[in-house]
C-alpha positions in Angstrom: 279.9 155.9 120.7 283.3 154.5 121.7 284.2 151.7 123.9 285.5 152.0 127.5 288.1 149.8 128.3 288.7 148.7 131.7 292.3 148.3 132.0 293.4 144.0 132.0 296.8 142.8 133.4 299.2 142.2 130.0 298.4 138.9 128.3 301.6 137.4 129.3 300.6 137.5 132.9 297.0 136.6 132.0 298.5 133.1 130.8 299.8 132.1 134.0 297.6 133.9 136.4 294.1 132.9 135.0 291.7 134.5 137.4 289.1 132.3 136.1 286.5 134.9 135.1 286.1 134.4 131.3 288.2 137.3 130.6 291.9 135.3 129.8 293.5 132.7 128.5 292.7 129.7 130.1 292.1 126.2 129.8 296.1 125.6 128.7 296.0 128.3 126.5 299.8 130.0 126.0 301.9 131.4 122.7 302.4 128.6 120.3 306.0 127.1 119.5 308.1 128.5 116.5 308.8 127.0 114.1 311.0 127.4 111.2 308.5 129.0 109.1 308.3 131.7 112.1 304.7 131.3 112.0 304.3 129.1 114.8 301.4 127.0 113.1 299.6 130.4 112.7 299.3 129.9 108.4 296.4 129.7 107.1 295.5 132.9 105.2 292.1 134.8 105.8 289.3 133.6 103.5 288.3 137.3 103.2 292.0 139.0 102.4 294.3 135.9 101.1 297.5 138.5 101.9 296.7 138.4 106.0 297.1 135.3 108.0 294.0 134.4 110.2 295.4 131.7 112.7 295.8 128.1 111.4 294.6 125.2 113.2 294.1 125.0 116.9 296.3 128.3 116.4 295.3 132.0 116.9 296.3 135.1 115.8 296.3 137.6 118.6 296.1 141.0 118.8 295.9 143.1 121.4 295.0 146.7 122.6 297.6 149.5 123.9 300.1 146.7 124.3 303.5 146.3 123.0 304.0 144.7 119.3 305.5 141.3 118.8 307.6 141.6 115.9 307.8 138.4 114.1 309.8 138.0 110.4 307.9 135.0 108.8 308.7 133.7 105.2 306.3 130.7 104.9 304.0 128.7 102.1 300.8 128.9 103.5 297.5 127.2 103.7 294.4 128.6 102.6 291.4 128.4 99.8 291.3 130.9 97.0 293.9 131.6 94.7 297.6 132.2 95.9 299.4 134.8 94.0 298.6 137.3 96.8 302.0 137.3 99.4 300.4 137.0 102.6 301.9 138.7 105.5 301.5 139.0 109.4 299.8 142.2 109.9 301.6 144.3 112.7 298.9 146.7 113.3 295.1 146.4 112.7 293.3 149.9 114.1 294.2 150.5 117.2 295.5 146.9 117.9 299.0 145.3 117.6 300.0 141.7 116.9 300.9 139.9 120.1 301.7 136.4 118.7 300.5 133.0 118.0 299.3 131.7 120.3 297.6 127.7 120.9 294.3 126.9 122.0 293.5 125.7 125.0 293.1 122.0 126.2 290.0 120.7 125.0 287.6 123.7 125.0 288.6 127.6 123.3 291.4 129.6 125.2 289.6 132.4 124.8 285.9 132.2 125.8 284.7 136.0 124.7 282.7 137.1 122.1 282.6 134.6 118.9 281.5 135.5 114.9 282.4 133.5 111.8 282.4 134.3 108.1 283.6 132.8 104.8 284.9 136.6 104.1 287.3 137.1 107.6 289.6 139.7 107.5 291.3 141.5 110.2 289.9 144.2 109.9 286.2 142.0 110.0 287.2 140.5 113.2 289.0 144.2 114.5 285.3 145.6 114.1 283.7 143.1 116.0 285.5 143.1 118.8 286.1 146.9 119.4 284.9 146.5 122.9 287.0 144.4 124.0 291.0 144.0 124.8 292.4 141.0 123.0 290.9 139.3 120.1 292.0 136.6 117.5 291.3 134.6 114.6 291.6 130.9 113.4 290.9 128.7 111.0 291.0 131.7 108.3 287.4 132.2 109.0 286.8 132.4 112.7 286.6 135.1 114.7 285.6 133.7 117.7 287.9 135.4 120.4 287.3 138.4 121.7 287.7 139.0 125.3 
């Protein structure tokens, strides 16, 4: 069975026009700072595939549905458990979703309040399947999934 998706208003606007019903950025929420790394504080690699990057801390990686890809060059030493020989990388397509950005969680609660899973085996695909139904979803933390909305 697929998923209907109910067009949403492009995430940019979402970040400044929170409607207030669950199903946006909110609470401060908006796309993280570069830095030189080009990862914007979005380095941790995921516990599950140690060549993807799943977020870092207070950081997520966002992807979104049908919308346009953020193309982002990043050349970093990461963070992450596990062993690192693998050269991680920002994914620029996962299914039928596209990277949008790093982006910071909100002021004291999630920026995204959606759907939520963890595991100590994330990937982005892991977190892709999880959140097929909905249009925007991201990971943190390398093992969070916890973003989906």
């Amino acid at each position: 069975m697929n998923a209907v998706r109910i067009p949403n208003p492009p995430l940019s606007h979402m970040l400044t026009h929170n409607p207030g019903c669950g199903n946006t950025f909110a609470n401060g929420g908006t796309i993280a700072p570069t830095t030189p790394d080009g990862l914007s504080g979005c380095s941790v690699r995921c516990n599950g595939n140690l060549s993807e990057y799943c977020g870092g801390s207070s950081r997520l990686d966002v992807y979104s549905f049908n919308n346009a890809i953020a193309t982002i060059t990043a050349s970093a030493t990461p963070t992450g458990t596990g062993s690192q020989t693998q050269t991680p990388s920002i994914k620029q397509t996962v299914g039928s979703y596209n990277y949008y950005g790093c982006q910071t969680e909100g002021n004291v609660t999630r920026a995204l309040t959606g759907a939520a899973t963890t595991s100590d085996t994330m990937t982005l695909e892991l977190c892709e399947s999880f959140c097929l139904a909905y249009n925007y979803w991201g990971t943190e933390y390398g093992r969070e999934c916890e973003f989906c909305v």
